[in-house]
C-alpha positions as CSV (number, residue, x, y, z in Angstrom):
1,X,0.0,0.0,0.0
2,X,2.8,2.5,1.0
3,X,4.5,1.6,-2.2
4,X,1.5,2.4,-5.0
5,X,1.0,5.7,-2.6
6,X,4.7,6.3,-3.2
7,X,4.6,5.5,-7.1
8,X,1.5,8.0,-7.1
9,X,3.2,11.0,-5.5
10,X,5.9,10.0,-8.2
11,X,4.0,10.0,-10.8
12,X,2.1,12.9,-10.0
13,X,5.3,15.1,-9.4
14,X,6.6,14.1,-12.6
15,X,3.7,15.0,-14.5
16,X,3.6,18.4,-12.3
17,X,7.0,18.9,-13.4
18,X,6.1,18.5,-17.3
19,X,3.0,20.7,-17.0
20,X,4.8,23.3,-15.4
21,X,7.8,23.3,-18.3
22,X,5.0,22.9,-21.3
23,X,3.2,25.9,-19.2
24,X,6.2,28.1,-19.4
């Protein structure tokens, strides 16, 4: 369970990340 939350807050960092730079 901690793992898939830990993958999750991964993923959703990354995909911050690449919104962020396309935003800019």
């Amino acid at each position: 369970m901690f793992h898939k939350m830990f993958v999750w807050k991964f993923v959703l960092d990354t995909s911050l990340l690449r919104f962020r730079r396309t935003l800019v």
